[in-house]
KOLLO-127479 format. One record per residue (C-alpha): residue number from 1; x, y, z. Coordinates in Angstrom, 1 decimal. Example, Ala and Ser with C-alpha at 12.3 -4.5 7.8 and 13.67 -1.06 7.14 Angstrom:
<1, <12.3, -4.5, 7.8>>
<2, <13.7, -1.1, 7.1>>
END
This chain:
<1, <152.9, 189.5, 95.1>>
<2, <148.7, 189.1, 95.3>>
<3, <148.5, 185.4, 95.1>>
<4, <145.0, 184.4, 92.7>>
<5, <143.3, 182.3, 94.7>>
<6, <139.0, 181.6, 94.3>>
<7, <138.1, 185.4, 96.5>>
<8, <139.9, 187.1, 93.4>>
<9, <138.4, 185.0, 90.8>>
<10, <135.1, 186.2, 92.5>>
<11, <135.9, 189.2, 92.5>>
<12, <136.8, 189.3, 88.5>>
<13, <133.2, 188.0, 87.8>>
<14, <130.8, 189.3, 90.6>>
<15, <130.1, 192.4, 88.6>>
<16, <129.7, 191.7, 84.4>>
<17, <130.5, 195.1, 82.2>>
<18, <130.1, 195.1, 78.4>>
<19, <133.5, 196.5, 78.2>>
<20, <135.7, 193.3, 80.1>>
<21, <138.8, 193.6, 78.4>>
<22, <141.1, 190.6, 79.5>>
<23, <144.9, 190.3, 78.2>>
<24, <147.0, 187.2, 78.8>>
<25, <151.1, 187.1, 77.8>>
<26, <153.9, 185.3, 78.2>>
<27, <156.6, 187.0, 80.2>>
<28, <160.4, 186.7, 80.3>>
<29, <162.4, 186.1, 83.5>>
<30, <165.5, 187.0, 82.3>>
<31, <167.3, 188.6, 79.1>>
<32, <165.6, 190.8, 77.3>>
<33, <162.9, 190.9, 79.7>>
<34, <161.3, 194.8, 78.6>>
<35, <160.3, 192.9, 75.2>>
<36, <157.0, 192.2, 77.3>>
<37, <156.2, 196.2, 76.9>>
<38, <156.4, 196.2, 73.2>>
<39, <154.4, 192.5, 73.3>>
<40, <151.7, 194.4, 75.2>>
<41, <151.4, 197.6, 73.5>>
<42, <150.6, 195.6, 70.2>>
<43, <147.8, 193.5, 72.8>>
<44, <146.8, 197.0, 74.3>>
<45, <146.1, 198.0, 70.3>>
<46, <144.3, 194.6, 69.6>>
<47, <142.3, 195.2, 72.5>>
<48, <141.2, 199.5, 72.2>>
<49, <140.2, 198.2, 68.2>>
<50, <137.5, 195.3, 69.8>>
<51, <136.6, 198.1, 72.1>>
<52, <135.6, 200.5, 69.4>>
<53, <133.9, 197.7, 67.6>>
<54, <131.9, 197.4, 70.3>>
<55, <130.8, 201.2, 70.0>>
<56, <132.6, 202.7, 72.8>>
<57, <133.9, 206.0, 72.3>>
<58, <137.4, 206.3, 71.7>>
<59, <137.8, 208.3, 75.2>>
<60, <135.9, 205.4, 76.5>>
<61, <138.4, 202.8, 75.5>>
<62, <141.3, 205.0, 76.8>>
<63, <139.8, 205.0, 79.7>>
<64, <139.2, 201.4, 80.4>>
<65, <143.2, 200.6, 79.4>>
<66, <144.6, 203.8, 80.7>>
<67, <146.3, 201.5, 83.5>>
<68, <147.0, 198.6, 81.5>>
<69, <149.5, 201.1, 79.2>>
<70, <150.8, 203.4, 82.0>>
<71, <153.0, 199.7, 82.6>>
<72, <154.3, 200.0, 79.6>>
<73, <157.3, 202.4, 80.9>>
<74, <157.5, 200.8, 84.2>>
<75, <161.2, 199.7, 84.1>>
<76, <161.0, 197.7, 87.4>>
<77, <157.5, 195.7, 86.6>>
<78, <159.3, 194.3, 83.2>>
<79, <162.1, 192.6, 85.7>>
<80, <160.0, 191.3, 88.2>>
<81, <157.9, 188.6, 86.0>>
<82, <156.9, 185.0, 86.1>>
<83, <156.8, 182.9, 83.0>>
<84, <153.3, 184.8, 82.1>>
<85, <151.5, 187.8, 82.7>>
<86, <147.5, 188.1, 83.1>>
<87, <145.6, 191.5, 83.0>>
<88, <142.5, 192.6, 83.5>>
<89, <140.5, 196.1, 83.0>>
<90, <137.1, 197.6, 82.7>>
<91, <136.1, 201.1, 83.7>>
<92, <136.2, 200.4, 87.5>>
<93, <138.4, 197.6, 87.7>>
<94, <142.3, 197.0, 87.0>>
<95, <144.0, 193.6, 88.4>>
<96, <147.4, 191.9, 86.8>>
<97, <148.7, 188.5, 88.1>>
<98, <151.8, 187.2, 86.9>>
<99, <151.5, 183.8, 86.5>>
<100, <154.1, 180.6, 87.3>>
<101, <153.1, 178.6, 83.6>>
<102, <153.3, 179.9, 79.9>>
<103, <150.5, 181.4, 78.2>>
<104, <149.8, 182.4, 74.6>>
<105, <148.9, 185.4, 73.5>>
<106, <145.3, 186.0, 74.2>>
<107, <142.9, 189.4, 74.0>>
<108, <139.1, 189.0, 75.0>>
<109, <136.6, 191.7, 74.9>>
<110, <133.2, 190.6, 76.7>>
<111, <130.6, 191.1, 79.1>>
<112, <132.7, 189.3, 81.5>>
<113, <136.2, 188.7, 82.3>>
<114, <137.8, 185.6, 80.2>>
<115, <139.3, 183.5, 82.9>>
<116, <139.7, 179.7, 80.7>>
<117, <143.9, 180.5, 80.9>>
<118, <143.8, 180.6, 84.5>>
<119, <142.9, 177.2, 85.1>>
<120, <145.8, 175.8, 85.8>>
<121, <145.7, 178.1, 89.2>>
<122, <142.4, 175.9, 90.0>>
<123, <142.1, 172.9, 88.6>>
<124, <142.6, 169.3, 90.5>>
<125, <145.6, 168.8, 88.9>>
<126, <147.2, 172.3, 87.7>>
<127, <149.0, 174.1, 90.4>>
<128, <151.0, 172.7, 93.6>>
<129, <153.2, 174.8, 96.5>>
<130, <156.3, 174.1, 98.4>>
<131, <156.5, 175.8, 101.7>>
<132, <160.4, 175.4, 102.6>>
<133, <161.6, 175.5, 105.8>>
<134, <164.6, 176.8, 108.1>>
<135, <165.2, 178.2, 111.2>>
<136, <166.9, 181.1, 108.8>>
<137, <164.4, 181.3, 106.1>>
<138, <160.9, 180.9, 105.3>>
<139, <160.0, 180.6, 101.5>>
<140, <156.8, 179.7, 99.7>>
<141, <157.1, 178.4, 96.2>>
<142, <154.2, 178.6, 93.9>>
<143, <154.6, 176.1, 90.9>>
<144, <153.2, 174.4, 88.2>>
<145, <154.3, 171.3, 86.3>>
<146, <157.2, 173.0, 84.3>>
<147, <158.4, 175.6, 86.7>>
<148, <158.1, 177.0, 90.1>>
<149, <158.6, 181.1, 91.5>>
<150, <159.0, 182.0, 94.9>>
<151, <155.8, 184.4, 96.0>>
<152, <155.8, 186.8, 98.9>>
<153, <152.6, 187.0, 100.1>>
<154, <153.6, 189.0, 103.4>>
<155, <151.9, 186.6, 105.8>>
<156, <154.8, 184.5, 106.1>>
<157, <157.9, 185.3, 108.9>>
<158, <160.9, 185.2, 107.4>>
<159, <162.9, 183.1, 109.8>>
<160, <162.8, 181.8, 113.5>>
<161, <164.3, 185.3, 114.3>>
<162, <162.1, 187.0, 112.7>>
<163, <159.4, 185.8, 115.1>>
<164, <161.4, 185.2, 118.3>>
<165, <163.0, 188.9, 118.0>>
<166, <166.4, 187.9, 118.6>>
<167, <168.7, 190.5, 117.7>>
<168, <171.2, 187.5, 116.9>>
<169, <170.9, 184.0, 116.1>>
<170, <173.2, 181.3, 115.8>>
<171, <173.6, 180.1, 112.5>>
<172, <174.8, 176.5, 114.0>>
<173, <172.5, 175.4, 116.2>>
<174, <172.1, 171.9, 117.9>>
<175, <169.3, 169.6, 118.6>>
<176, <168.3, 166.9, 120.8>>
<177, <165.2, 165.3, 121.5>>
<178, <164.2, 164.3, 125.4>>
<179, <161.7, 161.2, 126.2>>
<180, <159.2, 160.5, 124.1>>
<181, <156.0, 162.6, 125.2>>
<182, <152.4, 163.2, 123.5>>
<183, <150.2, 161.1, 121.1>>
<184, <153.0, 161.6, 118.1>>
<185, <155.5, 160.1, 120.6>>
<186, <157.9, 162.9, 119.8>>
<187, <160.1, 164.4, 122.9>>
<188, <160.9, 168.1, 123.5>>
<189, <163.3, 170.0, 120.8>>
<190, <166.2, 172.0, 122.4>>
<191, <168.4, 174.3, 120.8>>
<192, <171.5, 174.9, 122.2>>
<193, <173.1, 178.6, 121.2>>
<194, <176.8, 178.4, 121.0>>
<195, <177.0, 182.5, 120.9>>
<196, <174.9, 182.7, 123.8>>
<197, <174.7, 179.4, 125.8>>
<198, <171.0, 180.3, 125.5>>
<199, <168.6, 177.6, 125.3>>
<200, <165.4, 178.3, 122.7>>
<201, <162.9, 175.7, 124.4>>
<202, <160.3, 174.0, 122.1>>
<203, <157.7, 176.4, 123.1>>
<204, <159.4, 178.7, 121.2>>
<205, <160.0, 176.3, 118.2>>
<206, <156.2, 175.6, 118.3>>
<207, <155.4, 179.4, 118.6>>
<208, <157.4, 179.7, 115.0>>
<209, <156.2, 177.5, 113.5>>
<210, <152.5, 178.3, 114.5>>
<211, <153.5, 182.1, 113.3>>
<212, <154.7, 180.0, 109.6>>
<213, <150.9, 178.2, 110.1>>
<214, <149.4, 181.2, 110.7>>
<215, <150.8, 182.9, 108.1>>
<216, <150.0, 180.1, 105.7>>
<217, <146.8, 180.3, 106.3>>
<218, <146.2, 183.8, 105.1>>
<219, <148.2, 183.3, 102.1>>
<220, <146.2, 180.1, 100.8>>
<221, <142.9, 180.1, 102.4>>
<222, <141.0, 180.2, 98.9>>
<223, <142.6, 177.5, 97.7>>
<224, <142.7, 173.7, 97.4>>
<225, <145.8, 173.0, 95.9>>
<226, <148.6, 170.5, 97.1>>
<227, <151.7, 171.8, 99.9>>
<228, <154.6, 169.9, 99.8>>
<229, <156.6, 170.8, 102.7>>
<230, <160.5, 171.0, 102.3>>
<231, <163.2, 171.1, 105.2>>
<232, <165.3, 169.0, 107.7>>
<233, <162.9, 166.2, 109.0>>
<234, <163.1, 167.0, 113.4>>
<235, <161.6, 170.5, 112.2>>
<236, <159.1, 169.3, 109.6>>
<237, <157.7, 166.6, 112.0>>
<238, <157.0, 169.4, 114.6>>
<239, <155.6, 171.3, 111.5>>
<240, <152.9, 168.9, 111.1>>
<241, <151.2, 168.7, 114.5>>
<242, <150.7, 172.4, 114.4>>
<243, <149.8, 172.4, 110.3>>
<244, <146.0, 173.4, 109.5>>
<245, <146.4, 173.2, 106.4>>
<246, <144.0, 170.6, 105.0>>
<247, <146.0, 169.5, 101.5>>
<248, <149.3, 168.7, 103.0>>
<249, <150.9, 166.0, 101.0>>
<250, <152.7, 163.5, 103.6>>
<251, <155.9, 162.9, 101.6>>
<252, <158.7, 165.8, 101.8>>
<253, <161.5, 167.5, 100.3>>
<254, <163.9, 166.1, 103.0>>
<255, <167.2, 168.3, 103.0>>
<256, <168.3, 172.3, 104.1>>
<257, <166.1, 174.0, 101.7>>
<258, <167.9, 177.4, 101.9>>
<259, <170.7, 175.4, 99.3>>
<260, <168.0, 175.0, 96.9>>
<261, <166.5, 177.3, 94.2>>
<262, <163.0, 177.7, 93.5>>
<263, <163.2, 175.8, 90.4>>
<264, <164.8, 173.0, 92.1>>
<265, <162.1, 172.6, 94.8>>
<266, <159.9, 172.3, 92.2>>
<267, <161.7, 169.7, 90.7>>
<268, <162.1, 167.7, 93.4>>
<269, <158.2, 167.9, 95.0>>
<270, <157.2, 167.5, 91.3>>
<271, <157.2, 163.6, 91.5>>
<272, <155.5, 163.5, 95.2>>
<273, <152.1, 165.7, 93.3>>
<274, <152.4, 164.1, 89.9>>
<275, <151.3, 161.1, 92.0>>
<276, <148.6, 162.9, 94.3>>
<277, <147.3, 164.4, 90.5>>
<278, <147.3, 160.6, 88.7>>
<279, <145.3, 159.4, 91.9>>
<280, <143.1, 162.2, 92.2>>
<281, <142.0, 162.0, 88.2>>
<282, <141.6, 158.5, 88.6>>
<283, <139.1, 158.9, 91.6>>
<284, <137.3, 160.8, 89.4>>
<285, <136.8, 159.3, 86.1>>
<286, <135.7, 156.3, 88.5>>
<287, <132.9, 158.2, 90.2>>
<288, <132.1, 159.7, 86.9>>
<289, <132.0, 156.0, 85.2>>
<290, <129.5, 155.6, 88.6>>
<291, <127.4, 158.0, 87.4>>
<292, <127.3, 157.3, 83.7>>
<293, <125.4, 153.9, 84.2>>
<294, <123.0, 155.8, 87.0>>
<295, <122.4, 158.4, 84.1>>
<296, <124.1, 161.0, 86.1>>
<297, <126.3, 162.9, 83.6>>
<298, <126.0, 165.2, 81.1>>
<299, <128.2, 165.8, 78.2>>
<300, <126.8, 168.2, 75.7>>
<301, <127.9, 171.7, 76.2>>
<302, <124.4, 173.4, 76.8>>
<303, <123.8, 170.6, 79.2>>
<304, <126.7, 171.2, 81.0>>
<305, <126.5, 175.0, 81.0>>
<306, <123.1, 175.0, 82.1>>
<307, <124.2, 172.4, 85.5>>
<308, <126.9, 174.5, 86.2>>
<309, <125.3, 177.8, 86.8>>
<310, <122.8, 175.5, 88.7>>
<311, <125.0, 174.4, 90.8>>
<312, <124.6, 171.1, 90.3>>
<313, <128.1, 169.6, 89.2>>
<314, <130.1, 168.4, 90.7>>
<315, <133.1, 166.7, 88.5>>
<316, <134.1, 168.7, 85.6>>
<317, <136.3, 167.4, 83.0>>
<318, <137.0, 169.9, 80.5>>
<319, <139.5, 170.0, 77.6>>
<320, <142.5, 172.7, 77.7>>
<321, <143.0, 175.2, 75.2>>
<322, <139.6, 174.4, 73.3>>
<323, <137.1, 177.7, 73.1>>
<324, <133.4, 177.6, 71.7>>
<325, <132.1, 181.0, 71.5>>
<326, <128.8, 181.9, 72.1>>
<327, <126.0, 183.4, 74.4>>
<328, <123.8, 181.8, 77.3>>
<329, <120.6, 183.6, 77.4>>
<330, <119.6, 182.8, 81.2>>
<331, <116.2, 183.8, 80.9>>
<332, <115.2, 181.3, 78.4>>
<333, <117.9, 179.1, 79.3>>
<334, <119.6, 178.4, 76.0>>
<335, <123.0, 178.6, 74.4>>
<336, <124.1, 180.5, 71.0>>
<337, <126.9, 178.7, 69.0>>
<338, <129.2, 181.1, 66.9>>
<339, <132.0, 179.6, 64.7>>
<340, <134.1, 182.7, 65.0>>
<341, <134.0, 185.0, 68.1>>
<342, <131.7, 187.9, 68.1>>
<343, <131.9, 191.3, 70.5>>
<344, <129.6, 190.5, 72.9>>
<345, <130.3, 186.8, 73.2>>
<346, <132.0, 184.2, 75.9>>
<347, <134.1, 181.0, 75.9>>
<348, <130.9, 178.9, 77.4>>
<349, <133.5, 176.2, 78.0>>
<350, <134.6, 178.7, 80.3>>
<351, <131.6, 179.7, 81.7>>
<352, <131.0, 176.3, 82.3>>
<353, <134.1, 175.5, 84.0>>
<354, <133.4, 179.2, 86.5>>
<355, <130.1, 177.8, 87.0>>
<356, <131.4, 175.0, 88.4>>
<357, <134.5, 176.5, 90.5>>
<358, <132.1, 178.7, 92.2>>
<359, <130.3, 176.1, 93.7>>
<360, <132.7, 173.9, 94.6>>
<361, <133.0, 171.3, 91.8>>
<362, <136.0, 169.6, 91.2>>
<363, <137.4, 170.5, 88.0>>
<364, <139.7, 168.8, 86.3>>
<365, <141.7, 170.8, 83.1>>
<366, <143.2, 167.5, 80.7>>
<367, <143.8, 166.9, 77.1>>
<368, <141.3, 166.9, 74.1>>
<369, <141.4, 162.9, 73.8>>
<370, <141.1, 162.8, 78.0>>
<371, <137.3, 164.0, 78.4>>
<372, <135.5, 161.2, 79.0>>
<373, <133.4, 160.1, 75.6>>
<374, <135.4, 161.9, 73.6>>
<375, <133.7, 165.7, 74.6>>
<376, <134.8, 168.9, 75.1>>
<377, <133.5, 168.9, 78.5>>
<378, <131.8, 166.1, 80.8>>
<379, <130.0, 166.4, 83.9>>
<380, <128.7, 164.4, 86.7>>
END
């Protein structure tokens, strides 16, 4: 599965189109999990009607969601889903993410791609990962506060054998540590085979677990969101001096991990990130107190818009599942309120909140009542 990290977001807004059609479901994992087809064939209508309204032709509107409905008879797709489903089409574009957190119904016709539900994915404190650890399996677990899926994003070996190419491998295998040696004070790891009487030195420990690094790397190097590492401790303390990984949490999942579901991992790594969240949001409502009194923030919504496409936040607080439709005119460098949404127009709490991703801000995604001074967004 394609994880969504910042290159894809890019990649959903580098190039606008007047017809951006963006679709966001929840999904089933089990039961009646093909009820998703009939939910998006009633979204695939809503969305070919805002189309037309727009004044595409009706071959142009079959056009842009021609993709989007040839799902609706794949079988397989409708078993394989997280707890929501994101979709996004225009005439030369077609991307779907499932998603590890529920979403509501949601169809968006604009100039660009509607991205506000995918926050979570980006946010300070929305999504977290448990890499968990064997010498028989390697599993990375994307998860969210509620819920957590295992994603394959086929950088990752799938065991110690996998990398060492050992036609067999012992499922029992011993370990003992020799002197201390090296600035961790940790000694050498030795594995002792029973099948084979074979010894697998450390350097082949370290060459599997630099392969898991590695592999790591390519699967999360867009993104900024907490690990949590989960395993037996000897082989997570030799994990960590070959890590690279720069938003490794220090405190673990301590136990065999291959006894434990993905839903279980998440709920015990949950309390470890809860923490590194709380600490993180309090860092920056401090520095945005800071900057308050030094006239430093902004918290009207043109002001904000206008700093973010300028590059020039770099806290965001902005309130969940609150839109404000409208238009930013860049040339004269003003914002257009709507009550309702109009074709044509964007969330600009959105487009504040992309503004700000894509340069680097911090962004933090809270409750109404948890913007600072009561906004809808707040910037320093």
């Amino acid at each position: 599965m394609r994880l969504l990290g910042r290159s894809e977001l890019k990649a959903l807004l580098q190039r606008p189109e007047e017809a951006s059609v963006s679709i966001y479901m929840p999904t089933q994992r089990t039961g009646d999990v093909e009820q998703g087809a009939i939910r998006l064939k009633n979204l695939l209508r809503d969305a070919e009607d805002k189309l037309l309204g727009m004044g595409l032709r009706q071959s142009e509107a079959a056009h842009v969601l021609e993709e989007g409905r040839a799902l609706l008879a794949d079988t397989l797709f409708w078993h394989h889903q997280g707890d929501g489903l994101a979709l996004f089409m225009s005439p030369d574009m077609f991307r779907y993410f499932r998603l590890p957190y529920h979403l509501d119904e949601t169809v968006v016709v604009s100039n660009r791609f509607h991205v506000s539900p995918l926050l979570p994915l980006f946010a300070n404190d929305g999504i977290f990962y448990v890499l968990a650890m064997s010498q028989n399996k390697v599993r990375l677990i994307q998860c969210s506060r509620d819920a957590g899926r295992e994603v394959t994003p086929g950088t990752l070996p799938e065991s110690m054998a996998d990398v060492l190419q050992y036609d067999e491998f012992s499922e029992n295998l011993q370990f003992r540590s020799g002197p201390s040696q090296g600035a961790a004070g940790r000694g050498n790891a030795i594995y002792h085979g029973h099948g084979e009487g074979k010894d697998v030195a450390k350097d082949q420990l370290v060459r599997f677990l630099r392969e898991v690094d590695h592999g790591l790397h390519e699967a999360l190097k867009d993104e900024q969101a907490p690990l949590v590492l989960a395993g037996v401790e000897y082989l997570l303390a030799h994990y960590r001096e070959v890590n690279t990984y720069s938003y490794l949490l220090s405190e673990e999942v301590d136990g065999n991990p291959d006894e434990l579901s993905s839903a279980e991992l998440q709920r015990k790594a949950w309390p470890v990130v809860e923490a590194y969240f709380t600490k993180e949001r309090e860092k920056a409502l401090a520095h945005f107190g800071e900057g308050s009194a030094r006239g430093l923030t902004a918290t009207r919504l043109d002001d904000v818009v206008l700093a973010a496409r300028d590059g020039r936040v770099s806290v965001l607080f902005a309130a969940i599942d609150v839109q404000r439709w409208g238009r930013f005119f860049r040339d004269e460098r003003r914002l257009e309120l709507h009550e309702q949404y109009q074709p044509g127009d964007e969330d600009l709490i959105d487009a504040a909140v992309v503004g700000s991703l894509m340069t680097g801000a911090a962004v933090h995604v809270v409750a109404p009542e948890d913007v600072p001074n009561g906004e809808e967004v707040a910037a320093l």
